[in-house]
N, C-alpha and C positions, 0 to 999 in steps of 0.2 A: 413627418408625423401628421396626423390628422385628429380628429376630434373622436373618431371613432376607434383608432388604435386600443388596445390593450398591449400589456407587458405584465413579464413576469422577472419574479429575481431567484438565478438560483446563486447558492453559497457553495464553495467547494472548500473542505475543511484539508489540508493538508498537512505534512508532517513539523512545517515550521510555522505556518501561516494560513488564515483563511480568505478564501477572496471572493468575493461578489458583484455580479454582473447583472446591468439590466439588460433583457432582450425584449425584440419586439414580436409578438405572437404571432403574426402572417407572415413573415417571410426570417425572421432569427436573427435581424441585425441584433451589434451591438450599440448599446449606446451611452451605457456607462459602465465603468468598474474601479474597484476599489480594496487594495489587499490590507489587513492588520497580523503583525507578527502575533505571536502568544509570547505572553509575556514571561514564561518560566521557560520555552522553547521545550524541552527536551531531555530530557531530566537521568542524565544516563551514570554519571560518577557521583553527586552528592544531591539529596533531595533539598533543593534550594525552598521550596517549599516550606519547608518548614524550619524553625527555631533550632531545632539538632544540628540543620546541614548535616545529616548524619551520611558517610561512603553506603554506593550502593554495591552490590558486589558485581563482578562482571554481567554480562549478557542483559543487564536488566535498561530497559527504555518506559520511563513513566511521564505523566501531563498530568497537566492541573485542569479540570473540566469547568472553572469559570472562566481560563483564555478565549475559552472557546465562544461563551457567550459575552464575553468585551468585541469579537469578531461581527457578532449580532448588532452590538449600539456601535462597532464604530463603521465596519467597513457599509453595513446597507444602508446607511445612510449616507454616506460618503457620496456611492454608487448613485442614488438617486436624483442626490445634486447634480453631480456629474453630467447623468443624463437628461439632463433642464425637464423632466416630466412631471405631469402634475401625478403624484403621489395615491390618488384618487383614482388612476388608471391602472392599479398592480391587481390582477383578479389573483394571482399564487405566488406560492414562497415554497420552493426546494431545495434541498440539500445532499450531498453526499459526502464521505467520510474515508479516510483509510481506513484499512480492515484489517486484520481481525483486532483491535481497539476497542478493550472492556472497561467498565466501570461499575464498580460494585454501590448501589444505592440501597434508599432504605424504601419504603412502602411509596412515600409522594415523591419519588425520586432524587431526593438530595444525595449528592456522594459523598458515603462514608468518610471520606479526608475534611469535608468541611464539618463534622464534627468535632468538639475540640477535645474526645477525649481520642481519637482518632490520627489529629491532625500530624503524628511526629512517627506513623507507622506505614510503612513505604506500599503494604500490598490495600491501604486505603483508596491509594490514587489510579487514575489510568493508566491501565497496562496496554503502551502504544503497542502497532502491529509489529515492529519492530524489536520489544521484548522478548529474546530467545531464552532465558531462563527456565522456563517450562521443558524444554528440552528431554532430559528424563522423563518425564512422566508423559510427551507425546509417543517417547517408545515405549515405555509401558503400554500405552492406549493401542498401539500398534502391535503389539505382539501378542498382547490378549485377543485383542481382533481375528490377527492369522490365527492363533491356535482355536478358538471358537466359529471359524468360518462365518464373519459376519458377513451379511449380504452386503453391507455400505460400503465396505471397505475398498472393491475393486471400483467406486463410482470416483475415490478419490486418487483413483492411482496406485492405491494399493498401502499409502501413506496419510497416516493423519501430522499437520503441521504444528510443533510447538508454536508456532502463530496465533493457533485459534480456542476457539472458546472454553473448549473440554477441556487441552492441556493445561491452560492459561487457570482454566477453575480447581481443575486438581491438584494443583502448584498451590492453590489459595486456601484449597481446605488442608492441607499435610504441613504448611509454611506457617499460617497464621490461622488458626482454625476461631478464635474469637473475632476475627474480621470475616471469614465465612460463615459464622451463626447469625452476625447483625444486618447482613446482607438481606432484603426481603427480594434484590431481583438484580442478576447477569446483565446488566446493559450492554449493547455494542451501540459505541458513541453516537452510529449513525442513527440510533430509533431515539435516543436518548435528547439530542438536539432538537429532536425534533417532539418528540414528548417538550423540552422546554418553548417550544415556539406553539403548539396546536393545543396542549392542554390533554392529549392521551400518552397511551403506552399502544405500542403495536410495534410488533417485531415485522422486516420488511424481508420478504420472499431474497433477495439477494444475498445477505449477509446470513441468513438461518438458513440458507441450502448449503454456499457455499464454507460458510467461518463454523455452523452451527450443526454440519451433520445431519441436515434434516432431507432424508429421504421415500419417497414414494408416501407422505403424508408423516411421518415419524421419525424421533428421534434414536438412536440407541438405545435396546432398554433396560429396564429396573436391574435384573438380572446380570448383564453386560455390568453396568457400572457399580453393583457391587462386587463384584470381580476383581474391579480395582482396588475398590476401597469399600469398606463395609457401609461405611456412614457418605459414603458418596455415589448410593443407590438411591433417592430420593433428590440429584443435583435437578434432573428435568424437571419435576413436580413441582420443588421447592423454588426454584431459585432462575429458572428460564420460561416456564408456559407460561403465555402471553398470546393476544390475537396474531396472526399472522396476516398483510397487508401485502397485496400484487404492487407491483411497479407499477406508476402510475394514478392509483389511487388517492385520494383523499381520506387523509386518517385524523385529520381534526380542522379547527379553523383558527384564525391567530388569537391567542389570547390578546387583554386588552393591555396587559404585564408589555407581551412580547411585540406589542403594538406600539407602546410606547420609549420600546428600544429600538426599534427600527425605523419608526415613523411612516408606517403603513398599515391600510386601513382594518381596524378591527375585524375580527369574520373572513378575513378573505382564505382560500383555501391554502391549506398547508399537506404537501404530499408524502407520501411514502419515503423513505429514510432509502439511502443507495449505496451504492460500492465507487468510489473517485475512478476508479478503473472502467467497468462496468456503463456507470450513465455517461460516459462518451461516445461509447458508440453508435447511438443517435447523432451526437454535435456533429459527427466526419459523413453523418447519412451513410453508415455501412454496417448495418442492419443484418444482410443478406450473407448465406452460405460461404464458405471460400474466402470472407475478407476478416485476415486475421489483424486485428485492431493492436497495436503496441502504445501503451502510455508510459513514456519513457519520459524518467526523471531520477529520481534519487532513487528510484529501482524500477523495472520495467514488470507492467504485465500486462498479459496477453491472451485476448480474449475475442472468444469465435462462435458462431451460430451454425446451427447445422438440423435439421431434419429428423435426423437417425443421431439414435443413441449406441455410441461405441465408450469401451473400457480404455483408456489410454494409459500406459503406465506411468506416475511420475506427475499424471497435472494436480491442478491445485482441486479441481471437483468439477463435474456436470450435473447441473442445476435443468431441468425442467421448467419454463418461465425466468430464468436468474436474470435474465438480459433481455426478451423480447419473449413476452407472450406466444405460446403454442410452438417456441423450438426448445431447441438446447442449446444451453450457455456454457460452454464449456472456459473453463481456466488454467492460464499455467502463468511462470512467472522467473521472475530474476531480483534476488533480493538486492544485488548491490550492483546498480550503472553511474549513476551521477555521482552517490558518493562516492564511490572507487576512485574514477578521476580527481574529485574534491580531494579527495585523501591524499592521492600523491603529488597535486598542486601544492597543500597545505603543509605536508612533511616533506617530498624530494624533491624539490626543484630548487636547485640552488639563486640564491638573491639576482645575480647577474641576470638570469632571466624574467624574474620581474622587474627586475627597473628597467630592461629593454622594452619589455612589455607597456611600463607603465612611459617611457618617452616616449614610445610609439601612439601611443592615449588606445591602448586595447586589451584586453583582459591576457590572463596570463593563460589561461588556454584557450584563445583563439593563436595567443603568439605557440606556445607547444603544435597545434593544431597545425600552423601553416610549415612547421619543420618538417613536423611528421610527412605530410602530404608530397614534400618534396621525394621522400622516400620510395622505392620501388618496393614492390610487395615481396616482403620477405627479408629487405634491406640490411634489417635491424637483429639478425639473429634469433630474436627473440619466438618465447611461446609463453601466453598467462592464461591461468584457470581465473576464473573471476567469480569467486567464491568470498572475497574477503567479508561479504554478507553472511555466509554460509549461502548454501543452496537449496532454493523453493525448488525447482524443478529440472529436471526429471529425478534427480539422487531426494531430494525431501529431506535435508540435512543441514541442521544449522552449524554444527559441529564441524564442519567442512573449513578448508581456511583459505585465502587466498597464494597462490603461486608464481613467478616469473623464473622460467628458465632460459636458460643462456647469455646471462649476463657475462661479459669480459671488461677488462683495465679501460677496455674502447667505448664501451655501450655510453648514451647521453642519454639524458634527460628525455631527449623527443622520440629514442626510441622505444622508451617504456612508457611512456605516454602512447605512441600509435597498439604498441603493442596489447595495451590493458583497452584501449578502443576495442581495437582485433575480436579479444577474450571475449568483450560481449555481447559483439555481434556472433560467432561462435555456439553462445552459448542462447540465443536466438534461435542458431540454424539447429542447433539437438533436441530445442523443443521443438519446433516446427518438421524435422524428424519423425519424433515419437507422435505428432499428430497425426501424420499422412501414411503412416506405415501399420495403424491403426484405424483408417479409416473414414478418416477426418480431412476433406478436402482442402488447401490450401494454394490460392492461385494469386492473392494480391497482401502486400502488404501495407498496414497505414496508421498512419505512427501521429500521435499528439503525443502533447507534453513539452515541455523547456526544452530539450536535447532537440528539437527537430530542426534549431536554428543553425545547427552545424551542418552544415553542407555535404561537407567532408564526411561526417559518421555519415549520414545519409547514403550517400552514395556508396560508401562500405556496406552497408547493413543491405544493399540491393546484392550490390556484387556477390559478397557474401554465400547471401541465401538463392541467389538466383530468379529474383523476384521482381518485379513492377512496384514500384513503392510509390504511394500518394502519403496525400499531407493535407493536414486537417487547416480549413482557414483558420479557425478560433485560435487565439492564440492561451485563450480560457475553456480548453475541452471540458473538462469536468465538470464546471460552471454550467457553462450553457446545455450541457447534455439535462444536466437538473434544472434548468428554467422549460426545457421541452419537458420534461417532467412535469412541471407546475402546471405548464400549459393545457396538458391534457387531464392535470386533477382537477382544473379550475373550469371544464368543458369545452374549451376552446377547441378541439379536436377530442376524435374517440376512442383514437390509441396510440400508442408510441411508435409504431411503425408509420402512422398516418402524418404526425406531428413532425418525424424527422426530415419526413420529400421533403416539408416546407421550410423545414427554422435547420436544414444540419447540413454542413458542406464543407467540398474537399476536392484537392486537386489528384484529378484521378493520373497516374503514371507520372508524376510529378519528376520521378528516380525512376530510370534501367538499367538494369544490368548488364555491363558489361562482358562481354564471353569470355575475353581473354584472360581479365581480371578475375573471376569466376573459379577458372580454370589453375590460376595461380592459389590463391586463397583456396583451393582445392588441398594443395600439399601442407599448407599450413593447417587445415583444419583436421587434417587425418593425424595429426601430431599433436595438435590439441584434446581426440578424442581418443587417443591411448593416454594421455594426463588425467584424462576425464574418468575414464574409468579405474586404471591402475589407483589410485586416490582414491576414488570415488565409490567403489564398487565391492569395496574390502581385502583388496590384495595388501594395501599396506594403509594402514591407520594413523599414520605417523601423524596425521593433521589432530585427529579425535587425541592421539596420546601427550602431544605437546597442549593442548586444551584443559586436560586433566594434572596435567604438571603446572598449570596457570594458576590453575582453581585451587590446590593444594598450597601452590606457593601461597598466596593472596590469604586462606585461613589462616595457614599456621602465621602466616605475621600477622592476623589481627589477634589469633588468639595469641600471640606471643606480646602485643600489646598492651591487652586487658589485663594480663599476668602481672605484669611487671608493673614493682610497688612506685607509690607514688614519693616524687620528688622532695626534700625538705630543702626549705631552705634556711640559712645558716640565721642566728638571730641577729648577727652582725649586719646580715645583708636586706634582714624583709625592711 
């Protein structure tokens, strides 16, 4: 470090936890960092939130938006100790956000849940990206679409996601339509943090291309969305226009509020709001055409640049600017990687293999992990759909469920574990598929996120696809991708391609592909892509119709609940 240094700090808001890194501006070391969980985590069965603890009903995922700023006083300051600098040295502050992650506020931005007449009604809080409840009404959105020949529609695949903004909003006006009148503005978490840290509102070209339908300068219009709903023709006007703000940018400077939560210096720049996915790929410096970027974690997505603008069916959207000034960012994605495995560490694996695990002093899936790997490809019988997320891409389907076929009286533990690996790397190779056969170049793969420390998936995910696989140094992609961010709102550089040479890096061919291997996982993928589609495609619904027997069961017992009269008790006994 020298007297001359500058640093910036980005925040990467993630779905359990935010974390904060300082980097250095000339060349992108790290030099401190610091995570804080949220302290409501996740809010998916009871809204702990609030006094009720009221049941939330299936598919729904809500947050509390002050976790978010406890992230702000605890982890950057953490970070900055960490990093022994003086404080005095930070010219920016960036952040990025899972997506599509709304919040309904009122004019000065406060979120409707911290009102208290508000605070015991579940569609007040953050509706994380992970909230599939919308679901209905993104096929609605979808089929009004086809039958109107909208132009946006084939930009997204041809699919709009119960994920994002529109389904998420028309769920809020037809659900709770008095929490959609008190509403003065749609926040996505990612502008909204950042509203709390700069002191504006500005929606950030990423998340309003991609989450927000906004194309060629516009959203869908008046027309279109009353179509849906009569009184939900007026959602754009009312309740979403806002400045729109490039990547990169500076859209405010730190308040002195936000200054004194982080302990950094008033005024200094604060940038443009971002996608967790998205501002990484500067961190890994891959920028450039051809290198599809995978940030794999509790679900992977995958995101690429390119030149030319093609229709690809199935991705999440192409965005004009979403990722790198003057290309196309295109999107696609996998809702469920880390959790999937989490899932069946947490419910299948029988005790004996944790406590082997745990005398061995190693997690219970690196111990799955080294069974699996003993295995030859194809070992295990086994084929899984990895769906248990439902499916962002190529099907566009939250309703989708997950699958393992060929289980026998013989099948272990480690073979459903290699097997649910398999799945999504598989489900990798169908999006990168639908990229290349559309148009979309794909010659290297390169992957940040937690998951990159397995070895073993690694080298699957090469074999797999066929690909050269690098590996991001950061072990805080998202992070640093948004302190290159700050960097360049703060003038230190003039743009994010320029800022990446310097501050973003990665081992290029880290992972190759094996031929023979390749060649093997060949038969197995062509058995996973008759799963894929037969399910997937409408031949048999049986996933959508066991979904609909869920949802049914779960009312009638709570209306069978509320029915039934209340208890006395005897006077013998009060």
């Amino acid at each position: 470090m020298t007297e001359q240094d500058t640093y910036t700090i980005g925040v990467d808001f993630g779905t359990l936890s935010g974390r904060a890194v300082v980097v250095r501006t000339r060349d992108g070391a790290e030099l401190g960092s610091a995570e804080h969980a949220y302290g409501h985590a996740v809010m998916d069965r009871t809204l702990t939130a609030s006094a009720t603890n009221a049941d939330l009903p299936p598919e729904w995922a809500l947050q509390v938006p002050a976790d978010y700023v406890d992230v702000l006083r605890e982890a950057v300051p953490r970070a900055v100790h960490e990093a022994g600098i003086d404080p005095g040295q930070v010219i920016g502050i960036a952040t990025d956000f899972t997506a599509c992650t709304m919040i309904p506020v009122g004019a000065d931005g406060t979120p409707l849940c911290e009102l208290e007449q508000f605070a015991d009604r579940p569609h007040a809080y953050v509706k994380l990206w992970k909230h599939h409840a919308a679901q209905s009404h993104a096929d609605r959105i979808n089929a009004v679409a086809r039958e109107r020949g909208e132009a946006w529609l084939p930009r997204y695949g041809g699919l709009i996601s119960s994920e994002w903004q529109f389904a998420k909003g028309l769920q809020l006006l037809e659900e709770d339509r008095e929490i959609y009148d008190a509403m003065d503005h749609w926040v996505e978490a990612a502008d909204w943090i950042v509203w709390q840290l700069g002191g504006s509102y500005a929606r950030n070209a990423c998340t309003v291309g991609y989450k927000g339908i906004h194309q060629d300068g516009a959203h869908p219009g008046e027309d279109f969305l009353t179509a849906l709903n009569p009184d939900f023709g007026g959602f754009v006007r009312d309740k979403l226009e806002a400045p729109i703000a490039q990547l990169g940018d500076a859209v405010g400077r730190l308040t002195a509020e936000a200054a004194a939560w982080t302990g950094l210096p008033e005024g200094i720049a604060v940038a443009a709001g971002n996608v967790d996915a998205h501002v990484t790929l500067p961190a890994a410096n891959a920028v450039d055409g051809g290198q599809l970027t995978l940030i794999m974690g509790t679900s992977t997505c995958h995101v690429v640049t390119s030149d030319e603008l093609h229709e690809v069916p199935g991705m999440c959207g192409v965005v004009d600017g979403g990722v790198i000034s003057g290309t196309y960012g295109y999107e696609a994605g996998q809702s469920g990687v880390g959790d999937i495995f989490g899932w069946f560490v947490s419910t299948g694996v029988p005790a004996e293999y944790t406590a082997e695990a745990q005398r061995r002093g190693i997690s219970t899936h690196a111990y799955l992990t080294e069974l699996a790997e003993k295995q030859p490809i194809g070992g295990h019988g086994l084929v899984a759909l990895d769906w248990h997320g439902g499916n962002r891409s190529v099907l566009v389907d939250t309703e989708l469920s997950g699958l393992i076929l060929g289980q026998t009286l013989a099948t272990r533990p480690e073979d459903i574990y290699r097997a649910l690996l398999e799945s999504t790397a598989f489900g990798t190779r169908t999006i990168i598929d639908a990229f290349t056969s559309s148009g979309v170049a794909i010659n290297e793969l390169v992957v940040a996120g937690g998951l990159l420390k397995n070895r073993f998936l690694m080298q699957m995910y090469a074999d797999v696809t066929g690909l050269p696989l690098s590996t991001i140094t950061s072990e805080q992609g998202p992070a640093v991708g948004s302190a290159i961010h700050a960097a360049v709102a703060a003038g230190a550089y003039p743009d994010v391609r320029t800022a990446a040479a310097s501050m973003g890096h990665r081992v290029v061919g880290a992972y190759q592909p094996d031929p023979e291997a390749t060649a093997a996982y060949d038969a197995l993928f062509t058995e996973y892509t008759r799963l894929h589609d037969y399910f997937g495609r409408g031949e048999n619904d049986v996933m959508k119709r066991l979904k609909t027997i869920r949802r049914q069961a779960w009312e009638a017992s709570n209306a069978a609940e509320t029915a039934a009269p209340a208890l006395t008790v005897p006077e013998e006994l009060a």
